[in-house]
N, C-alpha and C positions, 0 to 999 in steps of 0.2 A: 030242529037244532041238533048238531053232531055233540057227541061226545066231549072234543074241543074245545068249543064255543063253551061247554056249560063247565069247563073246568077255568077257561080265561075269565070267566063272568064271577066266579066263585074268589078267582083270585084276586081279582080287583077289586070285591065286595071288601073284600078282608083288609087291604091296603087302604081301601077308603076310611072307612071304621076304624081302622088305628091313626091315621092321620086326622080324623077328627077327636079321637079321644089325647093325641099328644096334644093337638093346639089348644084343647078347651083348656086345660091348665097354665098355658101362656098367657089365655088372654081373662085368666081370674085374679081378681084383685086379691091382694098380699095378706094371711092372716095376722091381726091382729098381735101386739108385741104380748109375751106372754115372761112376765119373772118370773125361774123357777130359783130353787131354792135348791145347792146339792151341798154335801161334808165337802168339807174341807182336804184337800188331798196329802195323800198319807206323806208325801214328801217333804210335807210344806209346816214351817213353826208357826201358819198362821190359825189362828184360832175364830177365824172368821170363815162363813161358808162362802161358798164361788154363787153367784148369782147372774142369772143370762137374762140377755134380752133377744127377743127371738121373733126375727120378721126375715124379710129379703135382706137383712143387713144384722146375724147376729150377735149379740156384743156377750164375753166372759168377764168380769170382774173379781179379783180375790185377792183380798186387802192381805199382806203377808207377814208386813213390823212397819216398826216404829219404832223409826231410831235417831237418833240428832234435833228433835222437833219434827221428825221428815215422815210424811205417811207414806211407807211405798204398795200400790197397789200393783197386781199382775190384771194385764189386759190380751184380752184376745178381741179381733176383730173376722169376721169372715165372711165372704156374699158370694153369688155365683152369677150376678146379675146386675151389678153395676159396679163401676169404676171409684174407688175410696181416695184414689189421688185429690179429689177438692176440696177434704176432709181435714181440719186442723185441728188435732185434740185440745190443743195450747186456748184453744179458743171456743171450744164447745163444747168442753168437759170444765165441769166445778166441784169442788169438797165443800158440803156444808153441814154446820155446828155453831149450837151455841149463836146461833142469830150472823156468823159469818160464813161472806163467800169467797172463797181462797179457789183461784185457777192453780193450775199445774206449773211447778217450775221444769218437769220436764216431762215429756211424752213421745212418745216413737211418734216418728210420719208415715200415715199411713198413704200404701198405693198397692195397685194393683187388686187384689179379691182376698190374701190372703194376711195378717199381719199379727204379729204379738210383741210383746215389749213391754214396761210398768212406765206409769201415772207414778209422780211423784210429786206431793204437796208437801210445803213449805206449812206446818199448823200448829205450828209452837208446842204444844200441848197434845197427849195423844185426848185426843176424843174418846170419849164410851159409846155415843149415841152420833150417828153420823151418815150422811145421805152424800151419792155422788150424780149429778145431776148430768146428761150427755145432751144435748138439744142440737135437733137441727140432722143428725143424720139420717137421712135418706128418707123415707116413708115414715120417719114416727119423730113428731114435732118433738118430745122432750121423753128423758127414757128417766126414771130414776130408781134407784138402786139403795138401799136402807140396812143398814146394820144396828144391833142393838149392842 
């Protein structure tokens, strides 16, 4: 073998090997949704922490006031791996309290991979103790998200 040969063979060794370490990530299943818990951002009057849900389809929540009867919560959505367009918050997102379940009277539409905009619940009353329930998007049957 010349010189050549063992530098082509060296090179394709290398190209193989990286293209088997990119695909084995492709084709691994999605870890598990993980709550974290972070402050409250310094910008923000709300007094409630941001709380994520975190798979192939991360979700931010962060309740911010409460004003008119009206919870308004800040949402973030974001994925890099599938399409959010069939996704209806109006419909798969819930505030509950107090033994009741209140949908949203208003919510961005989500599309495309990347989205933010605030959840706004109709809940007469501010709650103290309050859970918002997201079910149904993408890889994790129901996400819920808890304030005290």
């Amino acid at each position: 073998m010349n010189k050549e040969n063992i530098v082509l063979i060296g090179i394709l060794a290398i190209v193989v090997v990286g293209l088997i370490y990119s695909l084995s990530g492709f084709f691994t299943s999605p870890a598990p949704t993980k709550v974290n818990v972070n402050a409250a951002p310094e910008n923000s009057d709300s007094k409630f922490a941001t709380k994520t849900s975190e798979s192939t389809v991360t979700v931010d929540l962060t309740p911010t006031k409460f004003e008119n009867g009206k919870l308004y919560v800040d949402i973030g959505v974001d994925t890099h791996s599938v399409s959010l367009d069939n996704y209806n918050l109006n419909e798969i997102a819930t505030l509950e309290f107090e033994g009741k379940s209140i949908k949203p009277v208003s919510a961005p539409k989500l599309s495309g991979h990347h989205n933010s905009g605030q959840l706004i619940f109709d809940a007469g009353k501010k709650p103290a103790n309050f859970k918002i329930v997201i079910k149904g998007l993408h890889d994790i049957p129901e996400r819920v998200f808890e304030w005290p």
